[in-house]
N, C-alpha and C positions, 0 to 999 in steps of 0.2 A: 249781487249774490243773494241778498235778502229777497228780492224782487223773484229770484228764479226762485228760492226755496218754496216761497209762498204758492207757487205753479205746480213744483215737483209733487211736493209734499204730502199735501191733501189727498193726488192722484195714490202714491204709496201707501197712506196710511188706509185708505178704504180695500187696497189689495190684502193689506196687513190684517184689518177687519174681518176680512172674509177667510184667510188665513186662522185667526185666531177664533172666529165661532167654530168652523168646522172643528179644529184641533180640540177644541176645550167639549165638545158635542153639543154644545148649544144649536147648532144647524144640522139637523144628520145630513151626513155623507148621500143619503140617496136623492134627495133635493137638490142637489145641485146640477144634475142633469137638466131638470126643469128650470131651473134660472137660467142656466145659458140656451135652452132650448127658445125659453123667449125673448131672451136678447138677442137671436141670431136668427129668429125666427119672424119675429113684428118686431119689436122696438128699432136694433139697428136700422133694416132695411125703413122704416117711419124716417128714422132722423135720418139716413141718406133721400129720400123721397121729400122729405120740407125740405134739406138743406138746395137741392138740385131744381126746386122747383121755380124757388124764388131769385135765383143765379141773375148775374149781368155779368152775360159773357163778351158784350162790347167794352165791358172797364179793362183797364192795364192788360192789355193779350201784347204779347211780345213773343214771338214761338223762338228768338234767342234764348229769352228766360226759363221755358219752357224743355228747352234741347239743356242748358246749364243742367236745372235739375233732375229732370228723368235722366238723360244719360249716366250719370251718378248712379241713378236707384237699379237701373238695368243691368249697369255692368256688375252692382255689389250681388243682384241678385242671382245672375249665375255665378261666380263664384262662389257664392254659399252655397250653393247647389253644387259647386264642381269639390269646393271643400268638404261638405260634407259625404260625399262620393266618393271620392278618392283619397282624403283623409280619414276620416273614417265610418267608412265603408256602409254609408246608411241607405236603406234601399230608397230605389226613385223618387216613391211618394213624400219617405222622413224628407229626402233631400229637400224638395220641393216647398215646404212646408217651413223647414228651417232659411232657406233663400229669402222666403216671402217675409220675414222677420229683417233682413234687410232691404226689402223691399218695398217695404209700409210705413211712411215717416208718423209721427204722433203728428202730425200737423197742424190740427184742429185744439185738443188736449193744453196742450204745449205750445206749438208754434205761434197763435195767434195771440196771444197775452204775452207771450215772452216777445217778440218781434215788436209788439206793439208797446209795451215798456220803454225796450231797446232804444229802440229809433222812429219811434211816432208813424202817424198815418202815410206817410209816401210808401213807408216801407210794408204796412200792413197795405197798404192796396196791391201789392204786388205778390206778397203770399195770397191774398183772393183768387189770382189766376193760376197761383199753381195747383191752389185747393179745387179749383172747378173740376180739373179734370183726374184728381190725383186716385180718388175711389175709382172711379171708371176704368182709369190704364191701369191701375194697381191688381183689380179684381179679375181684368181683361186676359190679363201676363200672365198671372198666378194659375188662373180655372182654364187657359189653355197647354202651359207647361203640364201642372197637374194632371188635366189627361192625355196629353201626348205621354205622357212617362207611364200611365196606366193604361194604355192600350193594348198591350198583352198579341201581342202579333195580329192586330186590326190594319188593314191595308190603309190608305190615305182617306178614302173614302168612307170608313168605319170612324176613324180618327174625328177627322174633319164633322162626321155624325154625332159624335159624343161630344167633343168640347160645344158645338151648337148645344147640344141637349141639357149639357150642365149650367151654359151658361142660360138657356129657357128658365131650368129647374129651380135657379138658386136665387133664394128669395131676398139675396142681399145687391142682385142686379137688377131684379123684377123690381125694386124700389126704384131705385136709379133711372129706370129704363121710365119711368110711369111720371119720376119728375121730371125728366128731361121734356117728354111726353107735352105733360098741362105747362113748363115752362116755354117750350116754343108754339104752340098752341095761342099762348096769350089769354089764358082766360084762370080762374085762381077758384079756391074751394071758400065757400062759405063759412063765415066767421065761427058759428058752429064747430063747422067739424074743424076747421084748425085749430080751436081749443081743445078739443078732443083729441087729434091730434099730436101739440106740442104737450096733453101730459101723459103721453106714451113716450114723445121722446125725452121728455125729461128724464124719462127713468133708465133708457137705455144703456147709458155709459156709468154709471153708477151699479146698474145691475153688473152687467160684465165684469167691471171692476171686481166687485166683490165675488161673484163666482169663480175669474179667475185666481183670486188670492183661496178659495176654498179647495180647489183644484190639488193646487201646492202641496195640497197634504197629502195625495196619494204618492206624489213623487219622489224620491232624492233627488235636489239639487246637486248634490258632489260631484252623483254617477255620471251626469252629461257636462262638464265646467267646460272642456274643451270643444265641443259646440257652441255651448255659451258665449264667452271666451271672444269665440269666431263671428258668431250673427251679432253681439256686440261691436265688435272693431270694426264692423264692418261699415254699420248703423250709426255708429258715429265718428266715425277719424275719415270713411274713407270717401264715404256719400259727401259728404261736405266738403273734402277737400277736392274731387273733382268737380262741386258744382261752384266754388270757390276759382279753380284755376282756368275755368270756361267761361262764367260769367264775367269774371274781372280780367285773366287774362288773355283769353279768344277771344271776347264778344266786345270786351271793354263796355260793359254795360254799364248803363247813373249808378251812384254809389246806394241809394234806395233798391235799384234790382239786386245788388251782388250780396246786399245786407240780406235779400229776402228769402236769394238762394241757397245762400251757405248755410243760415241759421234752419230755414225750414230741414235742410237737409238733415242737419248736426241734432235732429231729437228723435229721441230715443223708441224702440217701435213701439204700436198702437197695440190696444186691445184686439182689432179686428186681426191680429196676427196671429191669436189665439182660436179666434171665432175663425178663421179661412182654416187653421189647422184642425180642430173640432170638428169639421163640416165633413171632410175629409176621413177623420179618424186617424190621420197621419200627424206623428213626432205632437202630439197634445204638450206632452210633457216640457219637451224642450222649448217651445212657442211660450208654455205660462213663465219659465224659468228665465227666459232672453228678456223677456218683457218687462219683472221686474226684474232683474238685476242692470240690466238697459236701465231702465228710469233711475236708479238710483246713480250706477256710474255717470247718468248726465249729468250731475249735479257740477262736476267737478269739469267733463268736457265741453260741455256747454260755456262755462264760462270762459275758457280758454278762446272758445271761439268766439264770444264775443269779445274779449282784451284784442285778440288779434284784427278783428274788425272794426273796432275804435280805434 
């Protein structure tokens, strides 16, 4: 427990940061367009372009492992989407926006220090392969639903136009796309610029952080609890225990994969949940809200699911 606090904590308190400049005015309120504009703009898409560039996609690949966890994340994510639809009644894009909060594990954040704690390196090299491809199907699902739901009576062929064009546009795949690029390539960036580089990405998740807690302050958390609520349970009890009862009992997978699955699954969503809803302009509010109230509720789920998995 102490182990995971030291994880959660920091990630909260710099949300709570950004929360409490804006509130007090120490940061005006109009600045904060510009910190997420460049954490969603350069920074993230930097640190997904190092992260992807430098990848071994020949380590731990097991597409059991793989079926474990996405299928979890896929199934949680329409359901948020069907939930927030037909419970209540939020149009296509909120929906979409709110799903994708199910859909985005903290992975990185989270997973890889808690996992690695937990159960040492067998089990961290196993989250490495779900990490490879988890931005890519993540951003791929989300920026295709999103504009299928915003097609406004566009034939298949308009459709199929637009999700290409958004996913060209969006400069958090154009990273991705460009590591992926110099990583099967075989050939790397000069020491230089990957200094230059890694302190852009250093700042990127720290920036987020704290614009998403600045964020907070335009909202009521009360007003939406019951989306909350939803893209929480969802994000953590339900993702994980589907990719729990596939990996260990479908796949029967080493006890290193099913630790890797269920835990990655079981954390709580990511800043990019905020930044994919931003991008958009759809449910902002409820993406900054899920995210922390998500991180904090891990505190207590998370470790349930690690007792269970010991």
């Amino acid at each position: 427990m102490i182990a995971l606090l030291d994880v959660v904590l920091p990630v909260a308190m710099v949300i709570f940061a950004g929360f409490l400049a804006v509130r007090t005015g120490y940061v005006p309120d109009r600045h904060l367009d510009a910190l997420m504009s460049f954490a969603q703009q350069v920074a993230i898409p930097c640190l997904l372009f190092r992260a992807t560039m430098t990848l071994d996609f020949g380590a731990v690949f097991d597409p059991r492992l793989l079926i474990s966890f996405y299928t979890g994340a896929t199934i949680s994510f329409f359901l948020g989407i069907l939930g927030a639809r037909l419970i209540f009644k939020r149009r296509p894009g909120e929906a979409v926006a709110i799903g994708f909060g199910a859909l985005f594990s903290n992975s990185v954040i989270f997973g890889l220090p808690i996992v690695e704690r937990a159960f040492g390196a067998d089990a961290l090299a196993a989250t490495f392969a779900i990490i490879a491809i988890h931005a890519p199907f993540c951003y791929f699902l989300g920026i295709t639903v999103m504009e299928i739901s915003r097609a406004d009576g566009r034939g298949f062929l308009g459709t199929a136009r637009a999700v290409l064009n958004g996913m060209l546009r969006n400069a958090l795949m154009i990273g991705l796309a460009l590591g992926f690029l110099v990583n099967f390539s075989g050939q790397t960036l000069p020491d230089t610029a990957l200094s230059a580089l890694d302190m852009i990405v250093s700042a990127a998740l720290p920036t987020a952080l704290f614009a998403v807690g600045g964020v907070l302050t335009r909202y009521r958390l009360t007003a939406n609890l019951g989306e909350v609520a939803m893209g929480a349970g969802l994000s953590l009890i339900l993702h994980p225990a589907i990719a729990y009862t596939l990996s260990a009992g479908v796949f029967r997978l080493q006890p290193a994969f099913v630790e890797a699955a269920t835990l990655t699954a079981a954390m709580a969503p990511g800043v990019n949940t905020y930044v994919f809803a931003a991008l958009y302009n759809r449910g902002e509010a409820l993406a900054a809200a899920t995210v922390l109230v998500a991180t904090c509720v891990s505190l207590a789920t998370v470790s349930i699911w690690l007792s269970l998995l010991a």
